[in-house]
N, C-alpha and C positions, 0 to 999 in steps of 0.2 A: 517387616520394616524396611528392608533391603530394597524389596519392588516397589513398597511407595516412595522413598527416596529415590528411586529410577523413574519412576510418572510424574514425579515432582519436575525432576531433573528434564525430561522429558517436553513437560511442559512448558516450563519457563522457556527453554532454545525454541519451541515452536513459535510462543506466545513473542517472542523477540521479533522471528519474521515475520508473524500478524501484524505488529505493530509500524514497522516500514510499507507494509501494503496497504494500510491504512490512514497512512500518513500525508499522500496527495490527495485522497480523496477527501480527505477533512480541511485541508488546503482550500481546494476548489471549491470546497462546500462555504468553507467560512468566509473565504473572500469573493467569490462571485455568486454568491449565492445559486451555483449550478447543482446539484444532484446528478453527476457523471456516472449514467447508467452503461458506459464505455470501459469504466476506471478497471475491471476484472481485464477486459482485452487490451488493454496498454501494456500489461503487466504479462499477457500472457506474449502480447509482440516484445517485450522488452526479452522472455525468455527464451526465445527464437532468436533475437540477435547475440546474445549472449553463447547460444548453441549455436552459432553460424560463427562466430569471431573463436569458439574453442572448436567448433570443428573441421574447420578448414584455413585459417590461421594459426590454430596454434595457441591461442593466447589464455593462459590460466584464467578460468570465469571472473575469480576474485580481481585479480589485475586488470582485465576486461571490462569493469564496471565504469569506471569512468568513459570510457567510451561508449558503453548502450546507455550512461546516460544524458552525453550528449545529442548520441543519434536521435534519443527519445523526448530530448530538449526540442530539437530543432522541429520534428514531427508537432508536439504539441503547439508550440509559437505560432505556426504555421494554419494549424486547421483556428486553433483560439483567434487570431487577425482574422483569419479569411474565416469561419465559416462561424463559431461561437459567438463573435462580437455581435454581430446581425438580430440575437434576441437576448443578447446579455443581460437585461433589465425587460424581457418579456416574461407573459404569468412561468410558471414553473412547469405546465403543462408540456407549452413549447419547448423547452430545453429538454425536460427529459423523452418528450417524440425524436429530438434531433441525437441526443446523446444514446437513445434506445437504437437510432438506425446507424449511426457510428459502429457500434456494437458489432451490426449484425454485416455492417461491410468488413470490419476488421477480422472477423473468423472467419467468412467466405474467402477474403483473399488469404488468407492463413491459410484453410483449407486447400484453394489451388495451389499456392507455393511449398508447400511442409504436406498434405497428406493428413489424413486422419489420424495417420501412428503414431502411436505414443515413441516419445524421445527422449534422452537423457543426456544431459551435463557429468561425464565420468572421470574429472581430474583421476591420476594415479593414487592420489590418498583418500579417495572417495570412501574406499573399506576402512580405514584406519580408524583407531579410536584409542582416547586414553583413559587410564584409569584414576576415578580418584578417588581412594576407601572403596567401598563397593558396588559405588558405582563408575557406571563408562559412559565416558562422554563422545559421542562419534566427532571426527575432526568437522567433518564438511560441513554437519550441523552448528557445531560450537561458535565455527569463522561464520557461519550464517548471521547466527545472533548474535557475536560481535560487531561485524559487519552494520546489523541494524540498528544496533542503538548509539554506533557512531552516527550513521546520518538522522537518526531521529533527534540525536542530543545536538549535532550540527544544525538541522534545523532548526531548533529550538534557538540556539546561540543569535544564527542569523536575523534572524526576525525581533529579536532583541537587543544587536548591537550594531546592525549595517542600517546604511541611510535608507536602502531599497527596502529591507526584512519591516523598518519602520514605518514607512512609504504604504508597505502593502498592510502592514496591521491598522494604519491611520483611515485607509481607504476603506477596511472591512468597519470599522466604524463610523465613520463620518464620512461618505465621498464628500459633500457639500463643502465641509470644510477640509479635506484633504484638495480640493482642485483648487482654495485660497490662497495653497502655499503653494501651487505651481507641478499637481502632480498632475500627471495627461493621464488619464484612466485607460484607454484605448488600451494605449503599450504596457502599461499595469497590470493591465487585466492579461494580457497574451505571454507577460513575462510569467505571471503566476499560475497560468494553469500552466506554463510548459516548465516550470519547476516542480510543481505535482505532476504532470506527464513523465518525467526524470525521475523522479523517485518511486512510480510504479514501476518504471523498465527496470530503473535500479533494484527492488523489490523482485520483478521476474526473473533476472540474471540470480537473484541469491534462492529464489523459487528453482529455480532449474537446477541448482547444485543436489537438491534436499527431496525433489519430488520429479513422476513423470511428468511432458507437459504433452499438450496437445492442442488441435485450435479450441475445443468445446470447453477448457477448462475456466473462460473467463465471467459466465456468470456467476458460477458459485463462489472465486472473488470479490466480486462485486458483493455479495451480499454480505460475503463473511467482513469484508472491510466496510460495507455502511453500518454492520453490530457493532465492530470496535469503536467509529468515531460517534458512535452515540454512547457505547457505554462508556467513552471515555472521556466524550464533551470536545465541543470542536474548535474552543475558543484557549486551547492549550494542548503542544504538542508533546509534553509532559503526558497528560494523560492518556494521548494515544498509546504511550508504553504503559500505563497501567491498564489499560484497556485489553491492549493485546495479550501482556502477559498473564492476565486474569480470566481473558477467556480461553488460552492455551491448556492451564492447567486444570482448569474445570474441563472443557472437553476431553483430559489426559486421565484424569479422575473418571469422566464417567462411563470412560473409554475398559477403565480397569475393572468396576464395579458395576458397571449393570450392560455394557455392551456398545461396543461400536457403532451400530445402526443407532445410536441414541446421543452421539455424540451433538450433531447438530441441533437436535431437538434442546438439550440441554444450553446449546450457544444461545439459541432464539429467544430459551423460556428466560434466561437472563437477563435479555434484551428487552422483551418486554415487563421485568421486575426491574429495573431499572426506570423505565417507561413514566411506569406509575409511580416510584415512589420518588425517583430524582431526575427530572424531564432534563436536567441541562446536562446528566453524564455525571460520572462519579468527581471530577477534579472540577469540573464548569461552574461558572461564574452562576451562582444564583439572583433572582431578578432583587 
């Protein structure tokens, strides 16, 4: 009972950081209707700047955040204006050709600046860990998934109580009638994915406290956060944490009981029972 109250425990802190890596990409998905087959390598550049601002500034990862994910703001605004808007409203084919070669520019220049080797985020409490009953909670992970579900529940707040958070939920529903009341889509759209671009860096930076990184790490990202924002429905950032933390622990679970190599298999097979039996995600607005 000990060790599944440790996979448990386990889980959920993973299923926390699934959930913030999953969080822009359900963003992008719901409101511009893009499919960012980029969103793993934002996440693995945010975790690069995060290792650059603690390795050679100085600067505690977690303190650090705000700033990769400004850097990772200004990055996203930037290509969204210049280079996304251009097929914003083309089939989806085109977006994910353009989002698929983002990808693959984004790890090649990783590659020539960072190297193939694997790197780590090693704050001094990195080893540390507390006890509570029998189980141990490691520090680095714990502030991870605190970390995350403040900005997942920030999320959530903004898009609920700010003119902009409204603005861009008005847009994901009704542009037609969202540009009546005077929204400019253009700048809408460029502010929204570089708020998802931020919260993947954000996401990489709590990524790089908890795991190696490297450039090649970013598709399997990507996949693991297109399983969460489906299993969790993308029309509520609520359920990207029930998402994340449900697939955490089932891969934590099947990690204990039938083997590692079967963990992802088990994220998939969810994915697709989900699929079939609830197409909008576990928390999504049914038709």
């Amino acid at each position: 009972m000990d060790l599944l109250a440790q996979i448990l425990v386990n889980g959920t802190l993973l299923g926390g950081l699934y959930a913030v890596m999953a969080l822009g990409l359900a963003l992008v998905w719901g409101v511009l209707n893009i499919v960012n087959l980029a969103h793993g390598a934002f996440i693995m550049v945010g975790a690069y700047v995060s290792w650059h601002l603690y390795t050679y500034l100085h600067i505690d990862p977690f303190l650090g955040l705000p700033i990769t994910a400004v850097v990772m703001f200004a990055l996203g605004y930037a290509l969204q204006r210049g280079l996304l808007n251009l097929v914003v409203r083309a089939p989806m084919f085109n977006t994910l050709l353009i989002t698929f070669g983002l990808e693959v520019v984004l790890t090649y220049l990783a590659q020539l600046a960072f190297s193939a080797d694997f790197r780590t985020i090693n704050p001094p409490y990195a080893g540390n860990s507390l006890a509570w009953g029998p189980v141990v909670l490691p520090v680095a992970r714990l502030g991870a998934f605190c970390m995350a579900i403040v900005l997942t529940l920030g999320m959530w707040l903004f898009l609920l109580h700010t003119r902009l958070g409204r603005a861009i939920r008005a847009t994901a529903q009704n542009l037609v009638a969202a540009r009546l009341y005077g929204v400019e889509p253009r700048h809408l759209y460029a502010v929204t994915f570089a708020i998802g671009i931020a919260l993947a860096g954000a996401a990489g930076g709590l990524y790089g406290t908890v795991s190696q990184i490297n450039p090649y790490i970013g598709a399997s990202l990507t996949a693991k956060s297109f399983a969460i924002a489906i299993i969790g429905g993308l029309d509520n950032p609520l359920g990207v944490i029930v998402g994340g933390l449900f697939l955490g622990i089932v891969e934590s679970l099947t990690t204990l009981y039938i083997g590692p190599t079967f963990a992802d298999v088990a994220s998939f097979g969810i994915l697709v029972l989900v699929l079939i039996v609830r197409p909008t995600g576990l928390l999504g607005k049914t038709a």
